[in-house]
Steps between C-alpha positions, in 0.01 A plus 500: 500500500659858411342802737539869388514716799453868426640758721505898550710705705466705834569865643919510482549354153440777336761741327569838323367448118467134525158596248702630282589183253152373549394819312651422201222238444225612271165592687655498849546879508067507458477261786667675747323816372181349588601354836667816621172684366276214723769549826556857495876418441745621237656137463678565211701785664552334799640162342733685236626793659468538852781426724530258784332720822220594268351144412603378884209682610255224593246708277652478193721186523192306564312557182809531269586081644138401404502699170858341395364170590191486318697696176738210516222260531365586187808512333535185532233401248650714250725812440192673350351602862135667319234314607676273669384289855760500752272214634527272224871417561404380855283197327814317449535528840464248755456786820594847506659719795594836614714587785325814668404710307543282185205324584293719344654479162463125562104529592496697182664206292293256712218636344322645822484871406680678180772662438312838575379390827869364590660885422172627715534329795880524509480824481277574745714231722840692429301816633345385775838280655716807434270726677508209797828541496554873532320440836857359675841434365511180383670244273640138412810340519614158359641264758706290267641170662548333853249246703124547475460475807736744678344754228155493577672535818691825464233640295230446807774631684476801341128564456536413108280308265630198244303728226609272233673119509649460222634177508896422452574663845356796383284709730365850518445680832267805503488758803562868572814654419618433857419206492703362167817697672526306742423192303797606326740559788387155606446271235440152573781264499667383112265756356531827304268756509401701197277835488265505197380763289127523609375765680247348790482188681226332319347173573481592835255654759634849362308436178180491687336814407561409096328160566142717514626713199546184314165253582327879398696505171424078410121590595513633198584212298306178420719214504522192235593229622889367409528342166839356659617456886618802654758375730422748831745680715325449812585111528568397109174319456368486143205703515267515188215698643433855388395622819702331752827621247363874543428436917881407498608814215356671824638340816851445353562879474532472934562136484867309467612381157596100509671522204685185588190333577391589120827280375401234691188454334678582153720185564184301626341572155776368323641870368741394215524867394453836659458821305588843690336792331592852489739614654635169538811337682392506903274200505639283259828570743297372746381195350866397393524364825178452605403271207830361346457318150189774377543663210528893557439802263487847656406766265701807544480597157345457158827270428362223779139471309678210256610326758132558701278371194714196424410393876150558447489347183628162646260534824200552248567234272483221780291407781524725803413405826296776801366442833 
């Protein structure tokens, strides 16, 4: 059996221009014109020529991740991006993901909302978590390294949260400013701590008041249900129904991202290849060690789509196996 796992990026991957290639693909300038339009958001701007403190900002960064994954998405079906669906390349698929804030670019693909919703909602999500967290100083650090244990030790030490788990040894700790200081002054044991580029500590109870901001926002939406399992954050179940996919869109935004949960059920499906999507290269890191022996494309460029659409071409010509 051959499984196709698609994937899209979170909050951190992104970087100054990394649009810029992508717009050298016919029709792709119209589609983010009409998703900026839809968000409020000048995405071309922001993912061609803004530099690296502009599309940090929670805001902005959010939208430009889901916009470069669905672009990339539809790519994928052909350089000719008019009238393309972003959604049809996930039917190859046998589950799709999204690590944070990816996984509404993978709902979209999933089939549960469109693309329009997906740039919507994220926008009003980048809004709402930045203004949470303008309320305290606040941010994320990696903890790279050294025994579970003694981390989750050190981190409760130091009133921090395991925001994401990563797999691989790879933890981030969320907390006030204070808080990640002295995380760094005392790091646990065999480990190396690494500030990231985000600016709040979300996943935590400090994204609280965006957690209202969002359910408001998905009110809005009617739901499909998933035309392919949407592997969750929460606990990396397979989850194929529309609404219970939007109640966790919702919760996740305050809620801890088990990203090495989500690789666990990857390998339980049988994942013989993994797809990253725009900007690519963090997860399919991930899943080097994670799941050894998968095939791994990350799409950084227009340069990776050959290499994408040979791996969906094998996954879609035979049988496929989903929970």
């Amino acid at each position: 059996m051959r499984v196709l796992v698609l994937v899209s990026p979170g909050q951190g991957s992104q970087a100054p221009g990394f649009l810029t290639p992508w717009l050298d693909l016919p029709g792709a300038a119209d589609r983010l014109g009409a998703w900026s339009e839809a968000a409020g958001i000048d995405l071309i701007h922001y993912g061609t020529q803004a530099g690296e403190e502009e599309i940090r900002d929670t805001a902005v960064a959010q939208p430009l991740l889901v916009a470069g994954a669905l672009l990339s998405a539809a790519a994928l079906a052909g350089d000719d991006l008019t009238g393309r669906d972003a959604a049809a390349s996930a039917r190859a698929a046998g589950a799709v993901a999204g690590h944070s804030v990816g996984e509404l670019a993978a709902a979209a693909l999933a089939g549960v909302f469109s693309e329009t919703d997906a740039v919507t909602l994220v926008r009003r999500r980048g809004l709402a978590m930045a203004e949470a967290a303008s309320a305290a100083e606040t941010g994320m650090s990696a903890v790279l390294g050294g025994d579970p244990g003694e981390v989750a030790s050190v981190l409760e030490k130091h009133g921090l949260t395991a925001a994401n788990n990563n797999g691989g040894g790879q933890v981030v700790a969320a907390g006030t400013a204070e808080q990640l200081a002295a995380l760094a002054a005392e790091p646990p044991e065999k480990a190396r701590v690494v500030p990231l580029k985000v600016a709040g500590a979300f996943h935590t109870a400090h994204m609280a008041p965006a957690v209202a901001a969002m359910s408001e926002a998905a009110a809005r939406v009617t739901p499909a249900d998933a035309a392919v399992p949407f592997v969750s954050n929460a606990d990396g179940q397979a989850v194929t129904s529309g609404e219970e996919i939007m109640r966790r869109l919702v919760d996740q935004v305050a809620g801890p991202v088990r990203w090495d949960l989500c690789m666990e059920t990857f390998g339980s499906m049988g994942a013989t290849a993994l797809i990253e999507l725009c900007p690519g290269g963090t997860l399919t890191a991930l899943a080097r060690r994670a799941l050894p022996g998968v095939k791994r494309v990350a799409l950084k460029t227009p340069d990776n789509l050959a290499a994408a659409r040979e791996l969906i071409a094998e996954h879609a010509a035979g049988p496929t196996t989903a929970p």
